[in-house]
C-alpha positions as CSV (number, residue, x, y, z in Angstrom):
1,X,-23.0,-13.0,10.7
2,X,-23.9,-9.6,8.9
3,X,-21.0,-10.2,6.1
4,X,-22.0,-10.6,2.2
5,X,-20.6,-10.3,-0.5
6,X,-20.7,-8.7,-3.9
7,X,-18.6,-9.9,-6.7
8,X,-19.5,-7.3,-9.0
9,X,-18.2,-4.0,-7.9
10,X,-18.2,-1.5,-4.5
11,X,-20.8,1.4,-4.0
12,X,-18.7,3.8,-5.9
13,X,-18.0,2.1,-8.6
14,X,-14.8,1.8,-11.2
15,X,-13.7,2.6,-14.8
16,X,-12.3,0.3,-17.1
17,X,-8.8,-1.3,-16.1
18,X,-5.6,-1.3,-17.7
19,X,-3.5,-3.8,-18.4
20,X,0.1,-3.4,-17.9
21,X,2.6,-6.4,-18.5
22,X,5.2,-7.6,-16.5
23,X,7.0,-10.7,-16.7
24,X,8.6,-11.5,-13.6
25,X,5.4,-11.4,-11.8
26,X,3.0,-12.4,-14.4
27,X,1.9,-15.7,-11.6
28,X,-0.3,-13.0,-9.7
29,X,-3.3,-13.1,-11.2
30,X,-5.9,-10.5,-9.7
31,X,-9.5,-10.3,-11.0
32,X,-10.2,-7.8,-13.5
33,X,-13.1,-6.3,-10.9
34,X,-12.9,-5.6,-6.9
35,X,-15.1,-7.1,-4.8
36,X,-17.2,-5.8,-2.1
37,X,-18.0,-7.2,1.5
38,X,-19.9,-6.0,3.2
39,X,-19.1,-6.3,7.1
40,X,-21.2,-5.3,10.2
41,X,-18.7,-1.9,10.3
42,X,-19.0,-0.8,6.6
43,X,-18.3,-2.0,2.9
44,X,-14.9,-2.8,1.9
45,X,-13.3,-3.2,-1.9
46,X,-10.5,-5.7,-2.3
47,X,-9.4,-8.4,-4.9
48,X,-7.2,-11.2,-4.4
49,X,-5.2,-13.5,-6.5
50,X,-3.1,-16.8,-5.4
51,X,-3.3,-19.6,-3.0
52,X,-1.0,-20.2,0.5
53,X,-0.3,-18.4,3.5
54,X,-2.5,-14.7,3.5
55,X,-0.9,-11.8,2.5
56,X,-2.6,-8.5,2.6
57,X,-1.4,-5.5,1.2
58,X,-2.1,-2.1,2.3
59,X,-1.8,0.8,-0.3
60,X,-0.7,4.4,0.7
61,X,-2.1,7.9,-0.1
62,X,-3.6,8.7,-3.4
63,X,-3.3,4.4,-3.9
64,X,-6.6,2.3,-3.8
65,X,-6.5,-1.8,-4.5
66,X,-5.2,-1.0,-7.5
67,X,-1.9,0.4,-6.2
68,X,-2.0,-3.0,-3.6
69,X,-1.7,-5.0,-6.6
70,X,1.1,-3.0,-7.5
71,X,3.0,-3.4,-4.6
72,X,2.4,-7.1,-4.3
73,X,3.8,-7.5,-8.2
74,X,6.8,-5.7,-7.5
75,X,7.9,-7.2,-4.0
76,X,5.9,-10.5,-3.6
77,X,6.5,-14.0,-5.1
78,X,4.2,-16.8,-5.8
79,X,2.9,-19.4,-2.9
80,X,0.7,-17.0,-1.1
81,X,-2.8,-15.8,-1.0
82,X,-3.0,-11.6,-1.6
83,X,-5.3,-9.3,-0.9
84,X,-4.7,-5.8,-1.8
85,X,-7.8,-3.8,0.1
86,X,-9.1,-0.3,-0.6
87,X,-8.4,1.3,2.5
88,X,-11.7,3.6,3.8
89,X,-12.2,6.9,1.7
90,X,-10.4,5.3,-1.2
91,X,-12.0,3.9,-4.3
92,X,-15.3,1.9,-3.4
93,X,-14.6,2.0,0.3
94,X,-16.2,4.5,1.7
95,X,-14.6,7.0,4.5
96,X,-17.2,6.0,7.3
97,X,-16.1,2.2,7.4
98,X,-12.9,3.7,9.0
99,X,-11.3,7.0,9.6
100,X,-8.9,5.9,12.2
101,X,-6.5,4.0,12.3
102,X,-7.4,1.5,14.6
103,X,-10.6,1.3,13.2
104,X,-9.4,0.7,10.1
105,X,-7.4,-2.3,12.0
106,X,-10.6,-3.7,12.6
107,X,-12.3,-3.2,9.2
108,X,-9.3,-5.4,8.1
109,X,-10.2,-7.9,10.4
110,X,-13.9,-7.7,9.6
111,X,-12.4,-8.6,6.3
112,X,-10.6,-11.6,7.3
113,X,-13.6,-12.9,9.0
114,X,-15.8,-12.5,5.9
115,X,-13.4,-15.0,3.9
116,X,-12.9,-17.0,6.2
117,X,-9.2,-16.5,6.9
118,X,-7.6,-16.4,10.6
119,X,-4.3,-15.2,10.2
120,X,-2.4,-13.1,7.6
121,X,1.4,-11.2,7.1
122,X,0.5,-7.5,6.3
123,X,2.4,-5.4,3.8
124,X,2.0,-2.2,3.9
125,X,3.3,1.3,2.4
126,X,3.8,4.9,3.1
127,X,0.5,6.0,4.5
128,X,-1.0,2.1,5.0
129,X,1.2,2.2,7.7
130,X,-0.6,3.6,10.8
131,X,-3.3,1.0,10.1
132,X,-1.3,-2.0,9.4
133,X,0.7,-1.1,13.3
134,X,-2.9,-0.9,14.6
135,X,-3.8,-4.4,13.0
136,X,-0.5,-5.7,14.7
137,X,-1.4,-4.2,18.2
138,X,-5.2,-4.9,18.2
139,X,-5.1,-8.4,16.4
140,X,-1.7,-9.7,17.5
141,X,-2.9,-13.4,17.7
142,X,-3.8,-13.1,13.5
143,X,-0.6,-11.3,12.5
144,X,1.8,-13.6,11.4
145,X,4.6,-10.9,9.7
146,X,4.0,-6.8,9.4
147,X,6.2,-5.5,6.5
148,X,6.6,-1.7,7.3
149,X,7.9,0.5,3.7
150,X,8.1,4.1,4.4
151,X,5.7,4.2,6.8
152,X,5.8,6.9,9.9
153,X,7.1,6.1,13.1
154,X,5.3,9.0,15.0
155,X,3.9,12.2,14.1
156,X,4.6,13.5,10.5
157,X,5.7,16.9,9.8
158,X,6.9,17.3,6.8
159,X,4.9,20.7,4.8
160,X,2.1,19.5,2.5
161,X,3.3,21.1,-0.8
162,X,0.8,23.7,-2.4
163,X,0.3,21.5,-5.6
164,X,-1.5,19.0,-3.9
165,X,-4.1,21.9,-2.7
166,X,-4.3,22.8,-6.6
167,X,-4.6,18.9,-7.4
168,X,-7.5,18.8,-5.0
169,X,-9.4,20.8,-6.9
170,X,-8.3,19.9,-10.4
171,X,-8.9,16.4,-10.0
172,X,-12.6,16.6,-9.7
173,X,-12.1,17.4,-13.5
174,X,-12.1,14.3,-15.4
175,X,-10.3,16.2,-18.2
176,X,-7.8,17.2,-15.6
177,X,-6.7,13.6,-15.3
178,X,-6.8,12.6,-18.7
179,X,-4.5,15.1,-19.6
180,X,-2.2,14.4,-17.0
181,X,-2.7,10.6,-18.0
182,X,-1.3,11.4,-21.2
183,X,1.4,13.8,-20.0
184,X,3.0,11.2,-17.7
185,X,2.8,8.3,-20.2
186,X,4.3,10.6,-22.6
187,X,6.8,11.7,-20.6
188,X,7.7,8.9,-17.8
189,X,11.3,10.8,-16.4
190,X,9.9,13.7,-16.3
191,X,7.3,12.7,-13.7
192,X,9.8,11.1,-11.9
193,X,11.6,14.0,-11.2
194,X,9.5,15.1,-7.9
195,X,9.7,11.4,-6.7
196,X,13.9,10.9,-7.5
197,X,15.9,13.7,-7.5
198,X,19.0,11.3,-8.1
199,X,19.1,11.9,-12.0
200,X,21.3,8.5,-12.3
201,X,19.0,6.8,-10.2
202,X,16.3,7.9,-12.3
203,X,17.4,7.4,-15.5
204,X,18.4,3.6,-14.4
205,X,14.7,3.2,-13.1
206,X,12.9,4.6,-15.8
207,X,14.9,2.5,-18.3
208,X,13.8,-1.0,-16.5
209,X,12.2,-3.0,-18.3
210,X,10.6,-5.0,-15.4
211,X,10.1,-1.8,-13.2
212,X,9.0,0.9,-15.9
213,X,5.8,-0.5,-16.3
214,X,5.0,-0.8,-12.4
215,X,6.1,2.7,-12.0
216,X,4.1,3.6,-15.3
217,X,1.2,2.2,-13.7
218,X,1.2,3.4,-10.3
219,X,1.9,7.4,-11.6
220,X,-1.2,6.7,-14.5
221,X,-2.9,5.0,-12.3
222,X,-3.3,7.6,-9.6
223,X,-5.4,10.0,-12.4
224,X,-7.8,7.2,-12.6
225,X,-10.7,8.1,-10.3
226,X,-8.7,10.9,-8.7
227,X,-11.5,12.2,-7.0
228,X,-12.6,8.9,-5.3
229,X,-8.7,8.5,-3.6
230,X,-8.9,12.1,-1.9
231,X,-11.1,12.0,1.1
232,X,-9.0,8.8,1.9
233,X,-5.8,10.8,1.0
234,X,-6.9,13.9,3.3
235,X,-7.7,11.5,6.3
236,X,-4.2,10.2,5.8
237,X,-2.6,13.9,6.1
238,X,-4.7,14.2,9.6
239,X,-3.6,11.0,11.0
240,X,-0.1,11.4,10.1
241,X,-0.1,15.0,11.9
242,X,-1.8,13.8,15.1
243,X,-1.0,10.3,15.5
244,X,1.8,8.4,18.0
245,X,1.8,4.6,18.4
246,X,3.2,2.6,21.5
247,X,5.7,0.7,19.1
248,X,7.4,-0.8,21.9
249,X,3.6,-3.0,22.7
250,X,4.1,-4.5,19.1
251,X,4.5,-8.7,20.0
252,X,4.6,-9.7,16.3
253,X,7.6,-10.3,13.9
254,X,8.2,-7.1,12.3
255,X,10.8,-5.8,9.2
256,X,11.4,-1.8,8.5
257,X,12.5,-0.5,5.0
258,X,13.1,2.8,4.3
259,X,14.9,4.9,2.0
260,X,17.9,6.3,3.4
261,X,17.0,9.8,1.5
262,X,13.7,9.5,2.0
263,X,12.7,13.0,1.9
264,X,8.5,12.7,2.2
265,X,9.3,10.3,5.4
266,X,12.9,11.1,7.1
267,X,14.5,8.2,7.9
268,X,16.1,8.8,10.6
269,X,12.9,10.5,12.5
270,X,11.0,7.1,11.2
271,X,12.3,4.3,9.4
272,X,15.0,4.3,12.1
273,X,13.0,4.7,15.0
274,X,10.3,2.0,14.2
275,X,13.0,-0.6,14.0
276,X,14.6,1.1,17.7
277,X,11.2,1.2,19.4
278,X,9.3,-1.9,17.9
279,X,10.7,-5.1,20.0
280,X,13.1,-7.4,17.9
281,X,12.3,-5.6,15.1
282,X,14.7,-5.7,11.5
283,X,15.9,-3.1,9.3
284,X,16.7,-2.4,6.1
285,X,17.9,0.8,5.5
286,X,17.7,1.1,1.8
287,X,20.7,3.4,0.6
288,X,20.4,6.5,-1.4
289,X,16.9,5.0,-1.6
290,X,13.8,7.8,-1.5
291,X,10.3,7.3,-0.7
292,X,9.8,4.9,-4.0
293,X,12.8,2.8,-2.9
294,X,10.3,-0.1,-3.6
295,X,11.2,1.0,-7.4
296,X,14.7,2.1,-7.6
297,X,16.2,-0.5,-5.3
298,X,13.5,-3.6,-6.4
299,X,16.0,-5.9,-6.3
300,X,17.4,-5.7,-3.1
301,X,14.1,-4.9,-1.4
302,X,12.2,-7.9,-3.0
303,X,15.2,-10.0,-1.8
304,X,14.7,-9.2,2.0
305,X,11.2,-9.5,1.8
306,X,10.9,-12.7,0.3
307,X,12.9,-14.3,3.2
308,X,11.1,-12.3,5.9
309,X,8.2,-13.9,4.7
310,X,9.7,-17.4,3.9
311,X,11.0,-17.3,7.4
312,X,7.8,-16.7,8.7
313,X,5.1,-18.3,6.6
314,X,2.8,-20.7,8.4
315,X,3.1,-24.1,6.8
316,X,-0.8,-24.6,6.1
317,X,-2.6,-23.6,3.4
318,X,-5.6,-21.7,4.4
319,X,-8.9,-22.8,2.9
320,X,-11.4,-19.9,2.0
């Protein structure tokens, strides 16, 4: 069939994990190291953990499977099988197996193929969006749920801040991102402040015991490798400037959260409108939420999820 796979790690390699504990969701054990398949359209890096009905979880800008598994431990429960892919240009999957989003649609059903699964929910975030919409379109008949976070409804055109054109070339510095490794873990509220402006809301996040380490994780996490998440990150920024999808073509069950005060992804331009456009579609419009609403509002967003899902789950446990 053209598919293999290697267990240890992807092309491009990794550097050694870290562990972050976190009791709710400690069930959702991912292997230490990605693996690679290898598919007639290109290499791609994902890891899995848990048995049931296939869920696969698509990271956004700057994320990698790394920030997948981060997303499934903060809104998933136990009783499914996750995959939490490196989407192409991030990590060890390279930009060639994918640059649009359709093709990346595919690669994820090259995926599915390669282990043996025929059908799967898809949980996707921020910039995983365009590509999990594609997957819904193109491969209808193996989507079983799309879970849209802050994901664009249409073109994006919100100003690229300056900082991330210094960060582009800082973070081909590996002293670059150790310091800022350091300086976040040191200092957790104060790199919040760019992601919630609400200081209440911040404070109340950053003082979770449950979400702190998540959040920890994801801002520590996206230093790790820096270099290997941008061409991924820069694709993103060109697809969400350029790209429109015929939401109102989309046959599968679909739910919308979004942040209310969603500033990187306007929720009324987006969130809103994918849940207008996209036939039968729900909503949950997250209030006072921002674009990490997954964080601030856990709660209430892991509680909607769960019954989308529950609602939807096929009964049948897929074999690998």
């Amino acid at each position: 069939m053209g598919q293999t796979v290697d267990s240890t790690v992807c092309r491009l390699g990794r550097s050694e994990e870290r562990v972050y504990e976190d009791k709710p969701t400690e069930e959702f054990a991912f292997g230490p190291v990605p693996t690679c398949l290898n598919t007639p359209q290109g290499p791609i890096e994902y890891v899995a953990a848990g048995e049931g009905p296939t869920v696969l979880a698509i990271h956004g800008a700057m994320g990698g499977y790394d920030q997948g598994q981060i997303l499934v431990r903060t809104l998933g429960e136990p009783g499914y099988r996750y995959v939490a892919v490196s989407r192409p240009g991030y990590l060890g999957t390279p930009i060639t197996a994918g640059r649009t989003p359709e093709e990346q649609a595919d690669l994820y059903a090259r995926l599915l193929d390669g282990l043996g699964i025929r059908q799967t929910a898809i949980m996707a975030i921020s910039g995983g969006g365009p590509s999990a919409i594609h997957f819904a379109l193109r491969h209808s008949d193996r989507c079983w749920g799309l879970v849209l976070i802050s994901t664009c409804g249409g073109k994006l055109d919100v100003r690229i801040p300056l900082s991330f054109q210094l960060m582009k070339l800082l973070a081909r510095w590996p002293a670059f991102c150790a310091m800022m490794q350091r300086r976040t873990k040191k200092d957790l509220e104060r790199a919040l402040r760019r992601s919630i402006v609400d200081p209440n809301i911040r404070a109340r996040t950053a003082q979770d015991p449950h979400v702190r380490p998540l959040l920890e994780e994801l801002l520590v996490g996206g230093f790790d490798r820096m270099a290997l998440r941008l061409p991924g990150t820069e694709n993103d920024i060109a697809i969400t400037r350029t790209t429109t999808y015929p939401l109102e073509q989309i046959a599968v069950p679909v739910l919308v959260v979004h942040g209310t005060d969603d500033r990187m992804v306007p929720f009324a331009r987006h969130g809103k409108s994918l849940a207008e456009l996209i036939p039968g579609a729900q909503l949950l419009p997250v209030e006072g939420g921002e674009h990490v609403s997954i964080f601030t509002h856990r709660e209430e967003v892991r509680a909607r999820v769960t019954r989308f899902l529950r609602d939807l789950a096929p009964g049948a446990v897929e074999e690998k």
